[in-house]
PAKENU-584344 format. One line per 4 residues: number of its first residue (from 1); their letters; for each residue x, y, z of C-alpha. Coordinates in Angstrom, 1 decimal. Example, Ala and Ser with C-alpha at 12.3 -4.5 7.8 and 13.67 -1.06 7.14 Angstrom:
2
1) as) 12.3:-4.5:7.8; 13.7:-1.1:7.1
# end
This chain:
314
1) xxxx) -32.1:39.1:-29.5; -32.0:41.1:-26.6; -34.0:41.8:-23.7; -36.2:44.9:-25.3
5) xxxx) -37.4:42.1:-27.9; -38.2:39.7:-25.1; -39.8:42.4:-23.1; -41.9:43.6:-26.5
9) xxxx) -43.1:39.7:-27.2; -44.4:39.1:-23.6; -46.3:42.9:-23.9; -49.0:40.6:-26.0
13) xxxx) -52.3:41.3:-24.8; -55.4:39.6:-26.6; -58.1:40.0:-24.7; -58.4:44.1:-24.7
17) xxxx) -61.6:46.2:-24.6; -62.6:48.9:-27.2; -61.4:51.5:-24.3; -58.0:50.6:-24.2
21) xxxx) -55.7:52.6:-25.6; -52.2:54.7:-25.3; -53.3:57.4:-27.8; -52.4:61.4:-28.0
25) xxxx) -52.9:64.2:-29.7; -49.5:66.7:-30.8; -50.5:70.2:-32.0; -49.0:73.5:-31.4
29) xxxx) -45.8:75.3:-32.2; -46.9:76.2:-35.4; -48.9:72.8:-36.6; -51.7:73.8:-38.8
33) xxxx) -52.8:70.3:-38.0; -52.0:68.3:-35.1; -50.3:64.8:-35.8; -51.2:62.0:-33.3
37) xxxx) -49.0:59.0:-31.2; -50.2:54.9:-30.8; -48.4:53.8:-27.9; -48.2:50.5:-29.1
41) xxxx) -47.5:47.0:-27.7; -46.4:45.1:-30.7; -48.1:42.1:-30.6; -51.7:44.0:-29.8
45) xxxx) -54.4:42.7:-32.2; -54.5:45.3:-34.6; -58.3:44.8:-34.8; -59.3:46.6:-31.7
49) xxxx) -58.4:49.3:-33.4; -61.2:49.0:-35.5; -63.7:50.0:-32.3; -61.8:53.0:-31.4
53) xxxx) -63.7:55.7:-32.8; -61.2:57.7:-31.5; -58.4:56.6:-33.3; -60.5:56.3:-36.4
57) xxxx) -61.6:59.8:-36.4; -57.2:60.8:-36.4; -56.3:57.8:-38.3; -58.8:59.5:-41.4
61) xxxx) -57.0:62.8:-41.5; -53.5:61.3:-41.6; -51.4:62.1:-44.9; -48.8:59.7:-43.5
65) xxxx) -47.8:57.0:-40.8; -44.2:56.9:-39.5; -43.4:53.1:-37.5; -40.6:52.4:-35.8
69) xxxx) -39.7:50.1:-38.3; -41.3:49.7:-41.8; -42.4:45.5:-40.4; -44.4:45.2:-44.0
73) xxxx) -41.3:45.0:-46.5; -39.7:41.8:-46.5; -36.7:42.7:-48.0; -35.8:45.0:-45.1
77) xxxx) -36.8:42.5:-42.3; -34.5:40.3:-44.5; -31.4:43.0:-44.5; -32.4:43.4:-40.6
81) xxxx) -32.3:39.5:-39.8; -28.9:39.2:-41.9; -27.7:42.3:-40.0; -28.4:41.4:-36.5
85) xxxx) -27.0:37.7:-37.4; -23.6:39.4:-38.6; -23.5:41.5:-35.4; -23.8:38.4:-33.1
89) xxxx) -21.5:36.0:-35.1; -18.1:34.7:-33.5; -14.5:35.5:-34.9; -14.5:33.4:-38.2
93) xxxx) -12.9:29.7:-37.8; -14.1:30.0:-33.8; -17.5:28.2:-32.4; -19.0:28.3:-28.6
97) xxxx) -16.7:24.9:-28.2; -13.5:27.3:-28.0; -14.9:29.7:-25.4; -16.7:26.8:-23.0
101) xxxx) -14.6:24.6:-21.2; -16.2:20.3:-21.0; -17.8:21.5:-17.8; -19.6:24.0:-18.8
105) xxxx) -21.2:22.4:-22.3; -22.0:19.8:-20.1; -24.0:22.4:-18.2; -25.4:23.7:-21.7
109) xxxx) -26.2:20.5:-22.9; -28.4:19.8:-19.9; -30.7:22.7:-19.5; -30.4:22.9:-22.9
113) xxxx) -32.0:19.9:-23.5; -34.9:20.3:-20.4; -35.6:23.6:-22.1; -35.8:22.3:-25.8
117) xxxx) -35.9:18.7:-25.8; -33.0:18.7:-28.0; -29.1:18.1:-27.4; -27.0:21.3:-27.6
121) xxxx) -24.4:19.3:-28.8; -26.1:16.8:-31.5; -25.0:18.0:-35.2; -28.9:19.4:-36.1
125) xxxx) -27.5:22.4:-33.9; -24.3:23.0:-35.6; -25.8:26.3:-36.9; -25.7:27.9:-33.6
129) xxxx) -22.3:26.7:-32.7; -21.0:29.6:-34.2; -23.2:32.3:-32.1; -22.1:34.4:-29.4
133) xxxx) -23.0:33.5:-25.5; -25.3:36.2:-25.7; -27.0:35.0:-28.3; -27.9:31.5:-26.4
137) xxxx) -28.6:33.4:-22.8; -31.6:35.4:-25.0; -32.8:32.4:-26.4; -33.8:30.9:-23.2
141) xxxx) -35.0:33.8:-21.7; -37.1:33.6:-25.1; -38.2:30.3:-24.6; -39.1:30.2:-21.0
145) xxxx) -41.3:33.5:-21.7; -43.3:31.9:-24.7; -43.6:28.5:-22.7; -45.4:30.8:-19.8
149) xxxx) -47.0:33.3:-22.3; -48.9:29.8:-22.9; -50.5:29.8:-19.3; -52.2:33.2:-19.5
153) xxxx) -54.6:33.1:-22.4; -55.0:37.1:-22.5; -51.1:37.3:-23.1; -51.5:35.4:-26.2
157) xxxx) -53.1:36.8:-29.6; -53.0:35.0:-33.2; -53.9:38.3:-35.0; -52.2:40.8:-37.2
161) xxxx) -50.1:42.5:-34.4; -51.0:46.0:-34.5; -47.9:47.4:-35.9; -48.5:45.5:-38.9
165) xxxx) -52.1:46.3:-39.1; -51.7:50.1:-39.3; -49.0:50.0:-41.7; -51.2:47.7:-43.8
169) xxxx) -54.1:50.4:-43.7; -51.4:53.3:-44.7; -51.2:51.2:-47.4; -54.9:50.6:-48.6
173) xxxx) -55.3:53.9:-48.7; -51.8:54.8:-50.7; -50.7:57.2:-47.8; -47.0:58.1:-47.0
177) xxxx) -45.4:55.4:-44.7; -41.9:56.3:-43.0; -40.2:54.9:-40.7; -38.1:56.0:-37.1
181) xxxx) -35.1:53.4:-37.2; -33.1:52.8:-40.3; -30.7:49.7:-40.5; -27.6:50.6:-38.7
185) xxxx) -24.7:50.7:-41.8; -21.9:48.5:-42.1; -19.2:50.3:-40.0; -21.5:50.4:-37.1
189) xxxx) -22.3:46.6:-36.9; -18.7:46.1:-37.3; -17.3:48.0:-34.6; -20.5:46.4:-32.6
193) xxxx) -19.2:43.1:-33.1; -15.8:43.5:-32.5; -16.9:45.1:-29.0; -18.9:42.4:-28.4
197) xxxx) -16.3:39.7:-29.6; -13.7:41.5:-27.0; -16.3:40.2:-24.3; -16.9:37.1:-25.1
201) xxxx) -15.2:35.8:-21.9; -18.1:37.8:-19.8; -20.9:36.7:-21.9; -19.7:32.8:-21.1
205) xxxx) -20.0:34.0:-17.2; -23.7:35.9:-18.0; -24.4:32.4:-19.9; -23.5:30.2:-16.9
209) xxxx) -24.6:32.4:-14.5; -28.2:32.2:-15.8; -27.4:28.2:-16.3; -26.2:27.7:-12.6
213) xxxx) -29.2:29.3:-11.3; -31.4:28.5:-13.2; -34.7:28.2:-11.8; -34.1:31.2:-9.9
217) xxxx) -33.9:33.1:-13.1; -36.6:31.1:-14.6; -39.4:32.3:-11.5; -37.9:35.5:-12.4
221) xxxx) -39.4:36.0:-15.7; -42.5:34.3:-14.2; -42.7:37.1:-11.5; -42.3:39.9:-14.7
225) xxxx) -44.7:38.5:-16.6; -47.4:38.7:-13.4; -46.8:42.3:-13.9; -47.2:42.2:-17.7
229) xxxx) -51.0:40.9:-16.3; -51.4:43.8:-14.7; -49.9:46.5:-17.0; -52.6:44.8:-19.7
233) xxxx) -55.0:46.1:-16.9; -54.3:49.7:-17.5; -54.2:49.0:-20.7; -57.8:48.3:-20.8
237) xxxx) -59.2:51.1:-18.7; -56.6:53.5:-20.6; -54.8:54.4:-17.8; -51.5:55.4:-19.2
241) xxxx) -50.6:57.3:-16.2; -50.3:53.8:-13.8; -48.7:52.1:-16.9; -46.2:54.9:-16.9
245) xxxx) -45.2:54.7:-13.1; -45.5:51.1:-13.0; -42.0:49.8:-10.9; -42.0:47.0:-13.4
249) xxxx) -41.8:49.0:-16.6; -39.8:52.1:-14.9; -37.3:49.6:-14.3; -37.0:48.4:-17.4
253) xxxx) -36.8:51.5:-19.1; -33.9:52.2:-16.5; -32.1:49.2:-17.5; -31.9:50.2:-20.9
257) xxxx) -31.7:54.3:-20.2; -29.0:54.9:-22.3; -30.9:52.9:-25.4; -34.1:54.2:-24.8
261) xxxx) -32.5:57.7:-24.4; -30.3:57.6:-27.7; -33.0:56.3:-29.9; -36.0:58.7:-28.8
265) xxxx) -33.4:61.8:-29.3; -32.9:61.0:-32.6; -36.5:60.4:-33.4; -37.6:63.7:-32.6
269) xxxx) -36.3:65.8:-35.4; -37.9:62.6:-37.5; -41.1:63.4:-35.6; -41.2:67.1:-35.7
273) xxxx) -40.0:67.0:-39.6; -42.8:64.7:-40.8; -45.6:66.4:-38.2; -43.9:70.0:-40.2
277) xxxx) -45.4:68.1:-43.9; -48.4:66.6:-43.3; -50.7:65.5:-40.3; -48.9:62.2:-39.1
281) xxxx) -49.9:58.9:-37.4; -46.4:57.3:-35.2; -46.7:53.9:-34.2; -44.1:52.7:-31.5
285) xxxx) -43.6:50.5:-28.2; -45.4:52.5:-25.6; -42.0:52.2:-23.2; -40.9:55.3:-25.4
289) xxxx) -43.2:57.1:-23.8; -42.5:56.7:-20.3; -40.3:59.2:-18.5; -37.8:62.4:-18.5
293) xxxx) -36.5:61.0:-21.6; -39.0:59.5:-23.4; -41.3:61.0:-26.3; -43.6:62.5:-24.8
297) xxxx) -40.9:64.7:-22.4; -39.2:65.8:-25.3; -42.3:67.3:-27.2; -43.6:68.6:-24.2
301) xxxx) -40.0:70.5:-23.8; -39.2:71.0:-27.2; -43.2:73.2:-27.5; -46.0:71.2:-28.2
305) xxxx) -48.9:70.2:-26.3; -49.4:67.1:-26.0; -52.3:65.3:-25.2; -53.8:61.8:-24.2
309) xxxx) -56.9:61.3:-26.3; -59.6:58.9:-24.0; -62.2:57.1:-24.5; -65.1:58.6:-23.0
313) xx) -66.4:55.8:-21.5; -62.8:54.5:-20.4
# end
């Protein structure tokens, strides 16, 4: 799990007016019918949706909705699961004990166990022994965020997340769902894991880096998710354009540039082949949106206008 999935699960906002909402309108270029984007936050209660006339209205004359990720079939969140677990899997035969000198489990052991109330080193945990470093540095960034998600009640929602929700209604009504990101194929994951496998040394310094300091880097993530409060703000009053200079979210987008980059490049010929079909709802993380190299951008530069479609009272 990296730190896009930790920055999506702490973008949870519960408590969101009927205003709020990251939503445009693409036409142009030769659409006969314009197609329209959700800039979601993935855990957003999918049920606000139901008091956006605005989104209703588009939703209607959708033939299809495109997600990043088709979240509804269990067999594919199953392939991804088994996939991502592959990709972050040590050499065979070797656990975390051949990497970590008796120092630095000692370390482990210790925040592991203020952090989860549970030795790192009893034999219930045998299952992770055999992770990458990586794998253990994400869980407690994981951790720590959920624990402080906790203390801010409009970070926090129990709903159908809003991904989910609009698949679900593509459903009811028997329409066309597609999706942006496939499962990366076997070659790819291997040569992924090999990389990472030749860096195993660094991700043990990353590991004990976080370990050694770590309430430093735990009133880190306290300080981002402040200004996860505030982004749920704009949210509310619609106000993509402070969302979308926010020095919080800019600089995670610019942390993960080249990601960001590589994945919304090769959505767009997704995007402008399903909008050439049929008029199309996308659903994705509203950081795609932000920037020279986000969604938006590239629309804007490949022909299309695009639009943000506001409430009127927002």
């Amino acid at each position: 799990m990296n730190k896009k999935t930790i920055i999506t699960l702490i973008f949870a906002l519960a408590s969101i007016s009927a205003n709020a909402q990251f939503f445009f309108r693409i036409s142009g270029k030769k659409l006969k019918e314009p197609s329209y984007i959700l800039g979601s936050v993935h855990t957003l209660p999918g049920t606000l949706l139901d008091s956006v006339p605005e989104y209703l209205k588009a939703e209607a004359k959708c033939q299809q909705l495109y997600a990043e990720f088709d979240i509804s079939s269990q067999q594919k969140l199953s392939e991804a699961q088994a996939a991502g677990q592959q990709a972050l899997a040590l050499p065979e035969g070797k656990t975390i004990f051949d990497l970590m000198s008796k120092e630095q489990i000692e370390v482990l052991n210790t925040r592991f166990n203020e952090t989860f109330h549970v030795n790192y080193t009893d034999s219930m945990m045998k299952a992770l022994w055999n992770y990458q470093p990586i794998m253990l540095l994400s869980t407690f960034n994981l951790i720590i965020t959920t624990q402080e998600m906790q203390k801010h009640p409009e970070l926090a929602t129990t709903s159908t997340p809003i991904d989910m929700y609009c698949i679900n209604r593509a459903k009811e009504r028997n329409i066309k769902i597609g999706q942006l990101d496939e499962i990366q194929p076997q070659d790819s994951l291997t040569k992924m894991r090999n990389t990472m496998n030749e860096n195993l040394n660094s991700q043990v310094d990353s590991l004990m880096s976080f370990l050694n300091d770590f309430d430093q880097r735990k009133q880190r993530i306290i300080d981002e998710i402040q200004s996860v409060v505030q982004s749920a703000q704009y949210w509310r009053e619609g106000d993509y354009n402070s969302f979308a200079q926010s020095p919080f979210w800019l600089k995670e987008i610019d942390k993960q540039s080249d990601l960001f980059k590589a994945r919304n490049k090769k959505w767009l010929p997704k995007l402008e082949a399903a909008m050439g079909e049929a008029p199309t709802m996308f659903v994705f993380g509203a950081g795609h949106l932000i920037g020279i190299n986000g969604v938006l951008q590239l629309l804007s530069d490949a022909g299309y206008k695009v639009e943000q479609i506001r409430h009127p009272h927002s």
